[in-house]
C-alpha positions as CSV (number, residue, x, y, z in Angstrom):
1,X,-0.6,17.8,-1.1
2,X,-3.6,19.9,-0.5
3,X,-7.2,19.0,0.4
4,X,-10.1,21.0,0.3
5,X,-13.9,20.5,0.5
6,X,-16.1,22.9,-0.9
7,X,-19.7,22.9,-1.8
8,X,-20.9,21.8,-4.9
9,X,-22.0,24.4,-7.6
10,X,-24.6,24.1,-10.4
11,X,-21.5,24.0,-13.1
12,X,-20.6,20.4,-11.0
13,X,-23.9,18.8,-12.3
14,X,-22.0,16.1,-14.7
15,X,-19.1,15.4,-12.1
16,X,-21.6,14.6,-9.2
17,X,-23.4,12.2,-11.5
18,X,-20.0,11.0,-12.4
19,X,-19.0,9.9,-8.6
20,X,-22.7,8.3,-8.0
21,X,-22.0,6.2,-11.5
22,X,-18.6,5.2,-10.2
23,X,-20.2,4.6,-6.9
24,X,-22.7,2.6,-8.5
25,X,-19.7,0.4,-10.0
26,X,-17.9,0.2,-7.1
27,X,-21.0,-1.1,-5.0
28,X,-21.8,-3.4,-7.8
29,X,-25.0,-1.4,-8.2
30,X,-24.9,-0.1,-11.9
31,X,-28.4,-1.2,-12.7
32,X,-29.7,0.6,-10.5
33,X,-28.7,4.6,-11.6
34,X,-31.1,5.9,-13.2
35,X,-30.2,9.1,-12.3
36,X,-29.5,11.8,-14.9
37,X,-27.3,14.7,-14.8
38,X,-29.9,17.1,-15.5
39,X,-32.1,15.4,-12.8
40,X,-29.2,15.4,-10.4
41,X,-28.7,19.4,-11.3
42,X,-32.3,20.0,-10.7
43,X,-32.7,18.4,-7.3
44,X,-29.1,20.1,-5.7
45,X,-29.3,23.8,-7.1
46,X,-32.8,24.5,-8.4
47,X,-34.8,26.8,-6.1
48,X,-35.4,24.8,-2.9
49,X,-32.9,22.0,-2.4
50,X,-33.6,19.4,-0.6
51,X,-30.3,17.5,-1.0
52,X,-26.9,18.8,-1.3
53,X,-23.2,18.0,-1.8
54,X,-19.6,18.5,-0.5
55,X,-16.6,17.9,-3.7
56,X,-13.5,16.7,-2.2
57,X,-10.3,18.3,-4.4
58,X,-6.7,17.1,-3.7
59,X,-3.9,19.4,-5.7
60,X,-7.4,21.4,-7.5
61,X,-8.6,18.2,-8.9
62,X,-12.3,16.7,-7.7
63,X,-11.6,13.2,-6.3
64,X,-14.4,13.0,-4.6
65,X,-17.5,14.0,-3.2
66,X,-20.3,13.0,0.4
67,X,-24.1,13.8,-0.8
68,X,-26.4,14.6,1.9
69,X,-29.9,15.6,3.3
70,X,-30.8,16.8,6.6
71,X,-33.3,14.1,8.8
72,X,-34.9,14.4,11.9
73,X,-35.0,12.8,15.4
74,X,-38.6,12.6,16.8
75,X,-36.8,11.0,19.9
76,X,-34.0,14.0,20.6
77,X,-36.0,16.8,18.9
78,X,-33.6,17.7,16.7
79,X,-32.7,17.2,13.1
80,X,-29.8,15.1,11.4
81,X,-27.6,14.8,8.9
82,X,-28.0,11.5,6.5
83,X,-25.2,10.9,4.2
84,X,-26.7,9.3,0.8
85,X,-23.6,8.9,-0.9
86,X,-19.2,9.2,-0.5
87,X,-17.0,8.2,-2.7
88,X,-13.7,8.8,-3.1
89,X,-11.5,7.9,-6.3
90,X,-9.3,4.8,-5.7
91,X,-6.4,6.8,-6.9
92,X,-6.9,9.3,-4.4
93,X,-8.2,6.9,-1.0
94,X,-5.8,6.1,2.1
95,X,-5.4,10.4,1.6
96,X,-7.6,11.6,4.0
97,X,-10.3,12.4,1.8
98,X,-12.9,10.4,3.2
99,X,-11.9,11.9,6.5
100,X,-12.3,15.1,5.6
101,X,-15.6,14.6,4.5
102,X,-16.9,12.8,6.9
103,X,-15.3,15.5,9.5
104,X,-16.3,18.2,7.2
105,X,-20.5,17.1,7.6
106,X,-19.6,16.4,11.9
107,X,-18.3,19.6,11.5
108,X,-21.6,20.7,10.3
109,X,-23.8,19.2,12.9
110,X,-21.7,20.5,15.9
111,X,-22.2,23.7,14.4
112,X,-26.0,23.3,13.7
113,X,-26.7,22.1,17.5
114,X,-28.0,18.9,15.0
115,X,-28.1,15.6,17.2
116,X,-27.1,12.6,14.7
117,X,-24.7,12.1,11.4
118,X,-26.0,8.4,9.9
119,X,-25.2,6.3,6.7
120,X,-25.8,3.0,5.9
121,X,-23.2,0.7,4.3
122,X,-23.0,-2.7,2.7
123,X,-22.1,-5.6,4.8
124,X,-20.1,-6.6,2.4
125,X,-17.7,-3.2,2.4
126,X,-15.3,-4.8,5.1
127,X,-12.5,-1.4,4.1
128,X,-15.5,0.9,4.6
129,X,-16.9,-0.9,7.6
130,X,-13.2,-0.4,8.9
131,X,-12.8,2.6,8.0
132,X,-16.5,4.2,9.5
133,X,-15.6,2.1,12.8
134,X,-12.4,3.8,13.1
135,X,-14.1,7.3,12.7
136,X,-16.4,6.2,15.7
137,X,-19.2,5.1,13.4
138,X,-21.1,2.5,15.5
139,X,-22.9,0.0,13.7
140,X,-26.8,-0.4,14.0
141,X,-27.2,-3.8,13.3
142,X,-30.3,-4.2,15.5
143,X,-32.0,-2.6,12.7
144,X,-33.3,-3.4,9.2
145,X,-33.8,-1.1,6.6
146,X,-37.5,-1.8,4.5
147,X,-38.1,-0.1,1.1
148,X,-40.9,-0.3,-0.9
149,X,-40.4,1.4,-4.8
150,X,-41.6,1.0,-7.9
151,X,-45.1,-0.7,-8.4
152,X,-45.5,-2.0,-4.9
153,X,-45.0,1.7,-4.3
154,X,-47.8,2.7,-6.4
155,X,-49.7,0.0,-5.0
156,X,-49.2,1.1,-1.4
157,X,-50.1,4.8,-2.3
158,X,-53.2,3.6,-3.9
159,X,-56.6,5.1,-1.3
């Protein structure tokens, strides 16, 4: 068996959309893409990313992929890595994959001097909740994520 983690390339486009749409399933969530593959394309290779992904391939085949964007700590000074999306296949979990990316992006902050690596994930999600903990995730339940979107989010941006 051999795993390898490489960065995602404009030609990748339609598979990346296809993890967040299987993601989506998985988490129940399929109402909610609205994503498109051209708009996912745009956003991780045209000129300026601001977002970018990691494709997880067991034996050569994608199984899997960690979506990310860098954040910032006004308390250390230093920026972050947030992790937007992983998913790994079913066929292909209790593999190492998710390891691998997840270890892949620590990897990444050690190397950048960067001072956090943060995801959220459902409280439902007791294998991924299981599985972050025994990575050393430690849960932030002190905290509550707020979102405001759509037209409250026009409303709110209104001077």
């Amino acid at each position: 068996m051999s795993l390898f983690i490489r960065r995602a390339e404009p030609n990748d486009a339609a598979l990346v959309h296809g993890f967040v749409v299987k993601l989506a399933e998985y988490e129940k969530l399929s109402h909610e893409v609205e994503a498109t593959v051209e708009q996912i394309g745009a956003h991780l290779f045209g000129e300026d990313p601001k977002v970018f992904c990691e494709i997880a391939e067991l034996d050569g085949e994608p199984v899997g992929f960690a979506l990310w964007f860098y954040t910032f700590s006004t308390f250390q000074g230093r920026h972050g890595i947030w992790l937007e999306d992983l998913f790994v296949d079913p066929v292909a979990r209790g593999k190492g994959v998710g390891k691998a990316l997840l270890a892949h992006l620590a990897r990444r902050c050690v190397d950048e001097g960067l001072g956090r690596f943060e995801w959220w994930v459902l409280d439902w999600n007791e294998p991924a909740i299981e599985f972050y903990k025994s990575q050393g995730a430690v849960m932030q339940d002190e905290w509550t994520v707020c979102r405001v979107g759509g037209a409250d989010l026009i409303a709110l941006g209104k001077l």
